[in-house]
Each structure stands twice: as C-alpha cells, then as structure tokens.
BANU-284586 format. One record per residue (C-alpha): residue in one letter; x, y, z. Coordinates in steps of 0.25 Angstrom, whole numbers. Layout:
<recs>
 residu    c1    c2    c3
      A     X     Y     Z
...
</recs>
This chain:
<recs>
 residu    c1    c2    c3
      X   151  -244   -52
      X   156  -259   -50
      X   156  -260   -63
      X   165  -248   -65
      X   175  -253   -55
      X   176  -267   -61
      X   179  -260   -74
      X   188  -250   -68
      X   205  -252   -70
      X   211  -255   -56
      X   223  -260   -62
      X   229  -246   -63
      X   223  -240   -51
      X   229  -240   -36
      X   219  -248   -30
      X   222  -261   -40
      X   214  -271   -44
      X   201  -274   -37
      X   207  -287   -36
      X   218  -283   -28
      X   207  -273   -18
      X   206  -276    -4
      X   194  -283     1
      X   191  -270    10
      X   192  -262    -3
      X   184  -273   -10
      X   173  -274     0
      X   172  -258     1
      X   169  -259   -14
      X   158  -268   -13
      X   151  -261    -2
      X   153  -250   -13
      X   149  -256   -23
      X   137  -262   -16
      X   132  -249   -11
      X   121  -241   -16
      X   125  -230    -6
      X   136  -220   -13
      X   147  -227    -7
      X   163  -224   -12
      X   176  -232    -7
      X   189  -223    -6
      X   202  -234    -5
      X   214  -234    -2
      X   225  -222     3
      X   220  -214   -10
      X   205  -216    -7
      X   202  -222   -20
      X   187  -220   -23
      X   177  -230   -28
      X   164  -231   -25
      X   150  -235   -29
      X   139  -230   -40
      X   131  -223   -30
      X   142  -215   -27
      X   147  -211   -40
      X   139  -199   -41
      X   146  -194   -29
      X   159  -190   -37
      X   150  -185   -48
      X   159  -182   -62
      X   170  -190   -54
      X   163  -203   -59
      X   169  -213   -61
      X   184  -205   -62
      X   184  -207   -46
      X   182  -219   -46
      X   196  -226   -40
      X   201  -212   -37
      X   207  -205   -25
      X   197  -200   -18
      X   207  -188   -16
      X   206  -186   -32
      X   193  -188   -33
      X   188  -180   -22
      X   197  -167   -24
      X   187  -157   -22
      X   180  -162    -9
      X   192  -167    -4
      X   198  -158     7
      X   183  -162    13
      X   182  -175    11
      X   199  -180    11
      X   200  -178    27
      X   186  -185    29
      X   193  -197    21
      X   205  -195    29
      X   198  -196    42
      X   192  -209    39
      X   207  -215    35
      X   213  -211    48
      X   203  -214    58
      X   196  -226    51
      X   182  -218    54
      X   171  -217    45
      X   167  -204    42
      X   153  -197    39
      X   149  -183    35
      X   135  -177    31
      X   133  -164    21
      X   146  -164    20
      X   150  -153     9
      X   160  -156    -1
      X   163  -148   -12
      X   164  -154   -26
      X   168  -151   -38
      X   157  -156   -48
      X   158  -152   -63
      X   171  -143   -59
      X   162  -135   -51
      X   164  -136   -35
      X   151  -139   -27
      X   145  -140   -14
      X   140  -153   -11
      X   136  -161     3
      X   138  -175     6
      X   134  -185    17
      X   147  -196    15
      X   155  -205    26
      X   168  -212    24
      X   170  -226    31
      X   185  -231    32
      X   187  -246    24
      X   196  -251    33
      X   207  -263    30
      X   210  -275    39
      X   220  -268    48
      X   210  -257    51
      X   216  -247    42
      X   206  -239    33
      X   208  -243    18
      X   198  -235    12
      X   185  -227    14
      X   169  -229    11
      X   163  -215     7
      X   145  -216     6
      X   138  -205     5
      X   130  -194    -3
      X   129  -182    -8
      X   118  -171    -3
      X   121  -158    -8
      X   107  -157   -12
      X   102  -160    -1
      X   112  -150     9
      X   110  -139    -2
      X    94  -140    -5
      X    93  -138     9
      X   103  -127    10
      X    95  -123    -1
      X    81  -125     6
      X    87  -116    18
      X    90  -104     9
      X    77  -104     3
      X    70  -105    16
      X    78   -93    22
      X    76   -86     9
      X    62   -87    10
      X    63   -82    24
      X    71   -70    18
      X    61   -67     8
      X    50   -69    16
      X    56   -58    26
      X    58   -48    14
      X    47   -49     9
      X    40   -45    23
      X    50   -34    24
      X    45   -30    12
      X    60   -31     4
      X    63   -27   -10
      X    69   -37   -24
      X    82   -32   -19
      X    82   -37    -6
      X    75   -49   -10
      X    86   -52   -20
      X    97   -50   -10
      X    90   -58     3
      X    90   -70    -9
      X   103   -68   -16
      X   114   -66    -6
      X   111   -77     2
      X   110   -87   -13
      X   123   -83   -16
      X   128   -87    -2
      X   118  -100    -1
      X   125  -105   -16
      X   138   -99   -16
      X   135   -90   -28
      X   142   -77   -33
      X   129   -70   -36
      X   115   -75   -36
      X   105   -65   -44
      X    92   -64   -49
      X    88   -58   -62
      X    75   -52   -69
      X    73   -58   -82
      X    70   -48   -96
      X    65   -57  -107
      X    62   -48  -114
      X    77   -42  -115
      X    81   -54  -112
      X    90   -50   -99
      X    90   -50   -85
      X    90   -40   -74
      X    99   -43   -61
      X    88   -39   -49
      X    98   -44   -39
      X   109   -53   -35
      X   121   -56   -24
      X   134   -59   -28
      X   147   -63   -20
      X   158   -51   -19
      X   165   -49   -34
      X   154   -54   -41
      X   148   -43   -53
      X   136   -38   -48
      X   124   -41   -57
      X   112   -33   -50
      X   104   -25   -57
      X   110   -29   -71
      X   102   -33   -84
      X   108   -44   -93
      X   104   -50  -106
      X   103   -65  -108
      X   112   -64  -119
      X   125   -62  -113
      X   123   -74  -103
      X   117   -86  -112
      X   105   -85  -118
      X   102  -100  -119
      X   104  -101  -104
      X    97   -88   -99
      X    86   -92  -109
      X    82  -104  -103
      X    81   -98   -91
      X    73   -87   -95
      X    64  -100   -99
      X    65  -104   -83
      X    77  -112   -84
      X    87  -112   -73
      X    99  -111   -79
      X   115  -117   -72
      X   128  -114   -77
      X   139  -120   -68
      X   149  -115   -77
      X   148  -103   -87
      X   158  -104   -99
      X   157  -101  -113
      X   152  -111  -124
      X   145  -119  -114
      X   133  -119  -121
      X   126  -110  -115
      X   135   -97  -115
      X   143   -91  -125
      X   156   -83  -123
      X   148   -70  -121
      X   139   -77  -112
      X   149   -83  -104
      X   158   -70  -102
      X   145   -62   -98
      X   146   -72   -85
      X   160   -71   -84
      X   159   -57   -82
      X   148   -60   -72
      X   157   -68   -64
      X   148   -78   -66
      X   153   -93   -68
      X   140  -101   -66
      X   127   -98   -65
      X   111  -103   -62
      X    99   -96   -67
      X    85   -98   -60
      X    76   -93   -66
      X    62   -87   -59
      X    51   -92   -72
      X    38   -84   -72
      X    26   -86   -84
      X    37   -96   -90
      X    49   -88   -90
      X    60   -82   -81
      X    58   -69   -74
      X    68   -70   -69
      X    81   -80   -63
      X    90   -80   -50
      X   103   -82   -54
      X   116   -89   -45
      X   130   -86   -53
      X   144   -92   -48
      X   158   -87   -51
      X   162  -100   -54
      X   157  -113   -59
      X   145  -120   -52
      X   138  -132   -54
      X   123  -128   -51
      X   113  -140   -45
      X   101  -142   -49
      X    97  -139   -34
      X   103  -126   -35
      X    95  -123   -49
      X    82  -126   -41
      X    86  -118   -27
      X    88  -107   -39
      X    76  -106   -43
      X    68  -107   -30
      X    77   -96   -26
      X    73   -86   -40
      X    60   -91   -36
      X    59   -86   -22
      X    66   -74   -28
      X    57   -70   -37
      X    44   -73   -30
      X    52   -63   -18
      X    54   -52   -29
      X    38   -53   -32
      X    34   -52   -19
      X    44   -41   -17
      X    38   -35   -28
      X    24   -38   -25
      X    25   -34   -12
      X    33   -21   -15
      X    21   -17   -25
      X    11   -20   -14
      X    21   -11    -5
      X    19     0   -14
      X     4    -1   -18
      X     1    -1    -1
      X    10    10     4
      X     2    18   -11
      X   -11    12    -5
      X    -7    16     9
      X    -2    31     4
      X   -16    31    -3
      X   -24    26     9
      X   -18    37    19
      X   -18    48     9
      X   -30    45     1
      X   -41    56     3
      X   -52    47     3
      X   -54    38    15
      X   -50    24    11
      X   -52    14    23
      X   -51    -2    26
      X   -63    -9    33
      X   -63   -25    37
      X   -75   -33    35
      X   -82   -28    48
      X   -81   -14    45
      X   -68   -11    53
      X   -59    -2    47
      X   -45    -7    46
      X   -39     7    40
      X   -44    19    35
      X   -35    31    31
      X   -33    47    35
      X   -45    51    27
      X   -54    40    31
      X   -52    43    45
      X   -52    57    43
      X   -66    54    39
      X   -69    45    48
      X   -63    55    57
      X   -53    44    64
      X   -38    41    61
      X   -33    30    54
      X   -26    24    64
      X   -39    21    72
      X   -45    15    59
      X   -47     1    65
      X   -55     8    76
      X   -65    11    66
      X   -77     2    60
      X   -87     6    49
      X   -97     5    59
      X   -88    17    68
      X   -87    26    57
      X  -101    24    50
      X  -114    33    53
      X  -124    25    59
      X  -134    27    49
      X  -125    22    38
      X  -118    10    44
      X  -129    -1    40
      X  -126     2    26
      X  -112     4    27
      X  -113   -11    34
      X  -122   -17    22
      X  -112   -13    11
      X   -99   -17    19
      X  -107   -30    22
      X  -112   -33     7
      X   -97   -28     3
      X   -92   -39    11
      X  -101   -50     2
      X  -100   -43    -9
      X   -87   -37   -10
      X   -85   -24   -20
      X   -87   -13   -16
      X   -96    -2   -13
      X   -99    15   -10
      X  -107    19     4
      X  -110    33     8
      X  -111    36    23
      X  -106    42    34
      X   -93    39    43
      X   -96    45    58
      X   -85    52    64
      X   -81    51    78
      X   -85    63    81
      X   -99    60    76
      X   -96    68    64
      X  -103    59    49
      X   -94    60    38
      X  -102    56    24
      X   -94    49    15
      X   -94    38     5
      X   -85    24     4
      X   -82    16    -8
      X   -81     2     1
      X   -74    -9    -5
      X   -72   -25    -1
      X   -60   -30    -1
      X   -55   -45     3
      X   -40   -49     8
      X   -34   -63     3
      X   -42   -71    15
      X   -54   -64    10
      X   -57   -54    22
      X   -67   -42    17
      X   -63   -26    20
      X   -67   -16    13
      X   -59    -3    10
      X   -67    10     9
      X   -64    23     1
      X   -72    35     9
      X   -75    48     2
      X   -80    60    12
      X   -92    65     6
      X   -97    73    18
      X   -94    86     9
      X  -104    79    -2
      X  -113    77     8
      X  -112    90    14
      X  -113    96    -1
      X  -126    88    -3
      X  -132    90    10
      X  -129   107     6
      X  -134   105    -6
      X  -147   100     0
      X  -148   109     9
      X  -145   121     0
      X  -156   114    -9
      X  -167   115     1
      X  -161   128     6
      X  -163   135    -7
      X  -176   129    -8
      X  -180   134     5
      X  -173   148     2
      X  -180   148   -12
      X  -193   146    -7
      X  -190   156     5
      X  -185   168    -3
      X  -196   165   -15
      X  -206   166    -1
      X  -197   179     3
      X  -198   186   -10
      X  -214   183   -12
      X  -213   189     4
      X  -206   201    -1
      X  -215   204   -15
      X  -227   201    -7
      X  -225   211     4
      X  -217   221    -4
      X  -229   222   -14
      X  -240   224    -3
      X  -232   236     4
      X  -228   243   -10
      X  -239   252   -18
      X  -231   249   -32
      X  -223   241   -39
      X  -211   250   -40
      X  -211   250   -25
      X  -214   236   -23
      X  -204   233   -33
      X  -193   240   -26
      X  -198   236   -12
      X  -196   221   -17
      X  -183   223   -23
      X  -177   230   -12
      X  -181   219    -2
      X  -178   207   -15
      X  -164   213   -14
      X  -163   210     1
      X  -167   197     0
      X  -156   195   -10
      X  -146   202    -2
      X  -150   192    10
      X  -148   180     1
      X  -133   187    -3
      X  -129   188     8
      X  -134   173    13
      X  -127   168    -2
      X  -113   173     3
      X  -116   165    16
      X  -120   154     9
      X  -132   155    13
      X  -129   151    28
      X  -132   163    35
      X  -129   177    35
      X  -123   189    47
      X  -132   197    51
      X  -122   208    49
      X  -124   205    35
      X  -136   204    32
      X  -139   217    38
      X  -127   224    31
      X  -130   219    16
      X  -145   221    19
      X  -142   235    23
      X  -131   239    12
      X  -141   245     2
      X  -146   254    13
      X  -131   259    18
      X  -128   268     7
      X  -113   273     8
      X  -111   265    20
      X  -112   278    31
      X  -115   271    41
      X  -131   273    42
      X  -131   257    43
      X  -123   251    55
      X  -125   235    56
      X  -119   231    69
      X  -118   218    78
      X  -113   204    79
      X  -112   190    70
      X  -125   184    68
      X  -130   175    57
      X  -142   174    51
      X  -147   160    43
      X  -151   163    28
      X  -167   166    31
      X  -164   175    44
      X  -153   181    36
      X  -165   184    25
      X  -174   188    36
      X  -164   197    41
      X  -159   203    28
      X  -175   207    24
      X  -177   215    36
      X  -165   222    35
      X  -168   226    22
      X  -185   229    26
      X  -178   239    36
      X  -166   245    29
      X  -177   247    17
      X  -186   254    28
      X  -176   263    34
      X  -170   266    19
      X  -184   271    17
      X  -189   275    30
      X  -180   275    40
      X  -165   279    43
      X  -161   275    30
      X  -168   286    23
      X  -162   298    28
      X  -146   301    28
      X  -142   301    43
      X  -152   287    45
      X  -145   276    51
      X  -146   261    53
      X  -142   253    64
      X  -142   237    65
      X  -137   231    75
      X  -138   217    83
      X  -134   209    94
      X  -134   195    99
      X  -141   194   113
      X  -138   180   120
      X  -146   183   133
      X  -156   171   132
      X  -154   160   122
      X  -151   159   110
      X  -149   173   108
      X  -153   182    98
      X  -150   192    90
      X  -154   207    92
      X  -153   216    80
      X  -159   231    78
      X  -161   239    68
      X  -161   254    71
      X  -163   265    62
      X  -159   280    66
      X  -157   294    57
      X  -168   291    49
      X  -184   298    50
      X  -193   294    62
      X  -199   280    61
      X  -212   278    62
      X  -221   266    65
      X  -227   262    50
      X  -241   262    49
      X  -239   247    43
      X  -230   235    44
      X  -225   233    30
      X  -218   220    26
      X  -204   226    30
      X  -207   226    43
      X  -216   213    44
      X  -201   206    37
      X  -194   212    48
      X  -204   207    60
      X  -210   195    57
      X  -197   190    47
      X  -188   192    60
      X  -199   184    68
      X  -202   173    58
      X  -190   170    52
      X  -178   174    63
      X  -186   171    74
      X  -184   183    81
      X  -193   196    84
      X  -191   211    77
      X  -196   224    83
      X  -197   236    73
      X  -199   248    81
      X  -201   264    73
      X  -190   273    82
      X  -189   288    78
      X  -175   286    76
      X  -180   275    67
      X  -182   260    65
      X  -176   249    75
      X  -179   234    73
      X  -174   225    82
      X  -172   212    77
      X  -173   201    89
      X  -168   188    83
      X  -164   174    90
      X  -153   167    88
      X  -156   154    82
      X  -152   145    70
      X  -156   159    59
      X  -148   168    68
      X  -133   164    74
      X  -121   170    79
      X  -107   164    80
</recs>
C-alpha cells in the first residue's frame, strides 16, 4: 500500500503534495503504514480516506478507488450509521468504539448485512483541534451470523425434537422449519422439494412465503424451464447460488429466466439432501431481489435440508410404526386367539380380552398375574423347563397344559411361546393360546364312548346269550322259541332306541314304560294308564327296566288283563323321601282280565323281573297273583341308576 501511495498523483488532489502534509497527517500515515492491524486515516473537513494493506479488504470492490476519497463518497451506503459516529469524534474530540455493530453494505450491487467491531480515535492538531480520525477494526459478520445461525439450529432441533414426541406430520414439520428460515434470513419463500429423476421434475411438499409472493406448494416442475446445467448439478449433490437471475448469464436462458420472473423469484440457493450419490431431494431459499449468497449461508442450507430430511424420515417412520401398533393393538384386543406378553421371570406384562377370558381375569389386572398363578400344578415344572431353555436358546416353542382359573376351574389349552429380545437384550416371550378344552373334552368322549361301547357290546352280546338261553329252555319248539326271542330281541331294541335319542345318558321312566308298552295298547283305549313323576334311569337300569316291562306286558297279553277286552293295566310310581336317599316305588297292576293264579314254576320272565331289579337296580321286587290280576311292586333306591331332578 506505501508503494501505491508513493506512486499515486497528489498533485491534482485536495490534500496536495505529500511534501506539503502536515507532520500530524504524516506521522498518522506512518503509524498506518506501520501497522498490521487494519488501520485507515480519514483527514481533513472531507474525511479523506487512506489506509493501510490490512485494511484494504474492508471496502472490498472499492479498492483501491477509495483510496483519497471522501469518506462520505466512499461510504454512502453505511453512512447514515456511521457519519454521525465520525461526527461525534469531531465535535467532542472523544474516541469512539462500537462492537457487532451492523452496517449494511452494498457488495457486488447487492445490499448486505454485515457486523463490525471498529473505533475511531480524533488526530488532533497543536491547538487541540481534531484534524482528522484513526479508524482500526474488523469485520465479524461470520462470526455474529454462525452464531445466529448456531441458535436457530439449536431451537430448531428443539422444535423437532418436540414434534416428533407429539407425534407431527411432514406438513407440520415443513412449517415448524420453514417460517421461522424465511424470518432468520429475510427470504421471500423458503421451500423444500422432492426430487423425480426419473421425470426429471420436482414436487413442492411445502414452503413459507412472505405475503404477495406466488404460492408454490404442492406444485410439480420440470428442470427444463429453470436451467438444466444448474439444477443438473444439483441433482449430482451440488449446492447451487444465484445472487442475481437474468437471462444469458450462463446458466439461464430467456425461457429460464422468465419462468423465475414469473416466480417472483430474483435470487436463489439450492441445498440439496444427497442420498446413494444423488439428490433426493433440495431445501430451497428464493428472494425477490438480488442477493449475494455466502458460502456460510450455503453450508447452514444444507444442515438445515439435512435436519429436514432426516425429520421427514423419522416422521415417516414413526407414522408407519403408528400404524402397524394401533393394526397390531386392534389385532391384539380383538383377536380370538389369546395373545399374551411375559418377561423373563414369568410375569405377564399384557395379555388380551380372550386370554383373560380364558384365564378367567380381566386384562387390566394382567400384571397381577404370573405363569406360575395361572398354571396347574402338575404342569408348571415343564412349563418352567421350556421358558427356561427358551431364554438360552431362543426360538421358539409349543406346550400343552392347563391354565387354572380362579375359581379352581382347569382350562386345557396349547401355547405357541416365542423369545423375544429389546435393543438392550432383555428376554420376553409373547405367547399365542388356543383353548382346546372342547378337544379335550372330544377326546376324553371319545374314550369314553369307546370303552362305553365296549362294555355295552359285551353287555348286550351277554344279554342276548341270557335271552336265547332262557328263552330256548322254557319253549317246547323252535317256532315258539323263535317268537318268544324275537319279541323279547325287540324289546331289547326298543330300550336301546330310546337310550340312542338320549344319547345314551339316560332315559324317563315315563318313557321307557310307554314305548315298551305301545305294542300292547292297541288303539290307545285307555286299558294302559302310565302315571307318576320325572325319574331318570342310567342306560343299564333303563335296559333292566325296559325288559321287565316287556316280561309282564308279554304275560298279561297272554295271560292276564291284556287278553280279554275290558282288561286293564295300570303302572304307576312315586318317590318316597322319608329316609335317605329316597326311592322310588313303582306298581304294576293288572285288573279286567281272568283270575290270576300262582304258577306251578318260575319261568325266566319272572326270575328277570326279580332278581334283575335286585342285582342290577339294587332295589327289591315283589310279584304277587291277585284275583283281579297281577301286581308287582318294584321298590328301587335312589342312587347314581335312578335320579330325579
């Protein structure tokens, strides 16, 4: 810069030779000069400037044109700011100091916000009179705006931080970030766009714009209409800066620069958010007027795409996690199967409607509830092996067992069992319950039924041997023992009909005696009353019972009552509770038909009827021969055979 002053033409210029300089303005230079601090002198009523080479870059594009200008001229721009500052120093001979002072300058025709830390120290003459000023100082505009910047992003990330917990939408996302970047940078519209390469276009997802400005959202636009060679490198991850748009600058063509015009927009950045080596997608910052974008601004862009894009995700991510646990949760309390959650120690963290209605508890008292609680004793060892192993093991596996209910009540059923681990490791299983008490019921039937028909078999191959065997020794020919056998075959069979359409639980006595009896009513006149209360006989007493039934309608048909016209039967019975348990007394009367007489033997009719009701009811019969006819009274205890409601 001493160089550049000695070569510079004084003679012209109002401050004159360097000769002819005063020794204070001559001493001030060489301070100046001397300095490696950026240090300017303004001198003299116009404030001519000069000053030293670590202050040129202070005036920027101005080098070296300001150098023995006005400080007025020079300083045009910043000068309502800075003028009364020089003037204050003149007037009252006090140095002056000011730190992030903002002054707004005009660099590259674009008006910017910059900060200064500066002072301005009066040269004063040999009469006390100030000649001229010493200006030192700095810019900081990075420094003031990083941490401006360093602010937004740390309230940013607060804001994110509390929309994600509230569980907030792109939208919201979008508009939490982009209003507050339009204020923080003094944009007209700040947006962020979705890249197509494969149409080679863009979608709008959102923005924020200043009152007047066209509203992009929701828009798709092709690269094409706003300069390919510049939107193609950012869709290669390049940020991209125009301080000023205009036609044939390289980089836009009329079409191109129209497009923007009719944007409003007059400058624009791109940042763009670069995924598997391209962009997915850019924030954008527009300006309806010409800019000068920093480099500084270029990189807080792209922090702030960056933020956005992983807030999107998360939102995203968190919103398809949403989804799949409120499908999961509608699954879990309508699903019919029981579905459960158990820690590691067997504790039951939930378990849903149909798991507790199995487990016969609600839901909401789930954590109440251990494996060891709802298991059956005799299956809880093994139940603890498997969960054990499971732990070490992991996988998963199927147990069948019984739950116990609180009222004491066991409930088969069978659990697939499953391991599963969080992110710090921590084993739970979750367990899918299928009741199978109805199975198990089925196949305890189904044995039952197997040795029941076993033992029936065997009973009614012993009862027809019983039947053939006495039938042949009290007949004198075949066609009579044939008959004899059928007719009592067919009472047999009637007795099992009637225990088929009972299922074979048990049969009324009411029953039993009228469809044993049917064959011998004729036309239903009346010569056959059956009276008296509910009682129910097991399937062999109800066998029993039908066989004598038939043994004395088949006599009485032959013999008694039942052979004449005016004959008539009467069976009736009642329940005596007078001593415990009760019994039942039933008789059979005959009346209208010839005399009866005391047979000369006991035929197997009437050893069925005695000893039967003795052995296999385990009550006692008496068979008396009235003149008016035949009465048997049937005296049979209540018991597990015979019951009433």
């Amino acid at each position: 810069m001493a160089a550049r002053l000695r070569a510079f033409d004084w003679a012209e210029h109002p401050l004159g030779d360097p000769s002819s300089w005063p020794v204070e303005l001559r001493v001030a230079i060489g301070l100046c000069m001397h300095s490696n601090v950026p240090t300017a002198i303004y001198w003299g009523p116009d404030l001519r400037l000069i000053y030293n080479d670590a202050w040129a870059p202070v005036p920027g594009e101005r080098h070296p044109w300001a150098i023995g200008r006005p400080g007025p001229e020079v300083w045009s721009d910043i000068w309502p700011v800075v003028g009364p500052q020089f003037d204050e120093v003149v007037r009252t001979g006090r140095g002056f100091s000011t730190y992030r002072q903002m002054l707004p300058m005009v660099r590259a025709g674009v008006p910017v916000e910059t900060y200064w830390d500066y002072s301005f120290s009066p040269i004063f003459g040999s009469q006390g009179e100030v000649l001229g000023l010493m200006n030192q100082g700095h810019e900081i505009t990075d420094e003031v705006l990083g941490a401006r910047d360093q602010r937004f992003l740390l309230d940013l990330g607060d804001r994110l931080r509390d929309l994600a917990i509230a569980g907030a939408d792109g939208a919201a996302i979008l508009s939490a970030v982009l209003k507050p970047l339009v204020a923080h940078l003094r944009l007209s519209r700040a947006g962020y766009a979705i890249v197509d390469h494969g149409e080679a276009s863009c979608t709008i997802a959102g923005e924020w714009r200043v009152p007047g400005q066209v509203s992009l959202a929701g828009g798709r636009y092709a690269f094409a209409d706003f300069g390919e060679k510049t939107l193609g490198r950012v869709l290669a991850g390049e940020i991209a800066r125009v301080d000023a748009v205009a036609a044939g600058d390289g980089r836009h063509s009329e079409l191109n620069a129209r497009s923007f015009a009719d944007l409003g927009i007059e400058a624009y950045l791109l940042a763009p958010i670069v995924r598997e080596g391209r962009a997915a997608a850019y924030l954008f910052l527009n300006d309806d007027a010409p800019r000068r974008w920093t480099d500084r601004q270029a990189e807080f862009a792209r922090e702030v795409g960056a933020r956005i894009w992983l807030a999107l995700r998360n939102a995203e991510a968190s919103a398809k996690l949403g989804a799949s646990e409120r499908r999961f949760a509608a699954i879990f309390e309508k699903a019919a199967l029981g579905l459960s959650e158990v820690d590691a120690q067997g504790r039951f963290i939930r378990f849903n409607p149909a798991m507790g209605r199995l487990l016969g508890r609600p839901p909401e008292r789930a954590s109440d509830c251990t494996v060891a609680s709802v298991t059956h004793p005799d299956d809880l060892e093994a139940t603890r092996d498997r969960l054990a192993e499971a732990v070490k093991t992991g996988g998963s596996f199927d147990i069948e067992k019984r739950y116990v209910r609180p009222d004491g009540e066991a409930v088969w059923a069978v659990s697939n069992v499953t391991r599963l681990l969080d992110a710090d490791g921590v084993a739970s299983f979750f367990t899918v319950t299928t009741d199978i008490s109805e199975r198990k019921e089925q196949e305890r039937i189904r044995a039952w039924l197997l040795a029941e028909l076993n033992h029936r078999v065997k009973n009614n191959l012993s009862t027809v041997q019983a039947l053939a065997h006495h039938s042949m020794g009290s007949t004198s020919s075949p066609e009579e023992f044939r008959r004899i056998f059928d007719a009592r075959l067919m009472a047999l069979s009637r007795a099992h009909d009637l225990l088929m359409r009972e299922t074979w639980t048990s049969a009324g006595l009411g029953q039993i005696a009228t469809e044993t009896l049917a064959p011998f009513s004729l036309d239903d006149d009346g010569r056959v009353v059956i009276v008296g209360p509910e009682v129910r006989f097991s399937p062999t007493a109800a066998v029993t019972m039908t066989l004598a039934f038939h043994e004395l309608a088949t006599n009485a048909a032959k013999f008694g009552a039942l052979s004449r016209p005016g004959g008539r039967v009467s069976v009736r019975w009642a329940v005596d509770r007078s001593q415990d348990p009760g019994a039942v007394d039933l008789v059979w009367r005959e009346a209208g038909g010839p005399p009866a007489s005391l047979p000369t033997r006991r035929g197997f009719g009437s050893r069925l009827i005695e000893r039967g009701a003795a052995r296999e009811l385990g009550g006692h019969v008496r068979l008396d021969f009235e003149p008016d006819g035949v009465v048997c009274a049937f005296h049979l205890p209540l018991s597990q055979k015979i019951t009433t409601p």
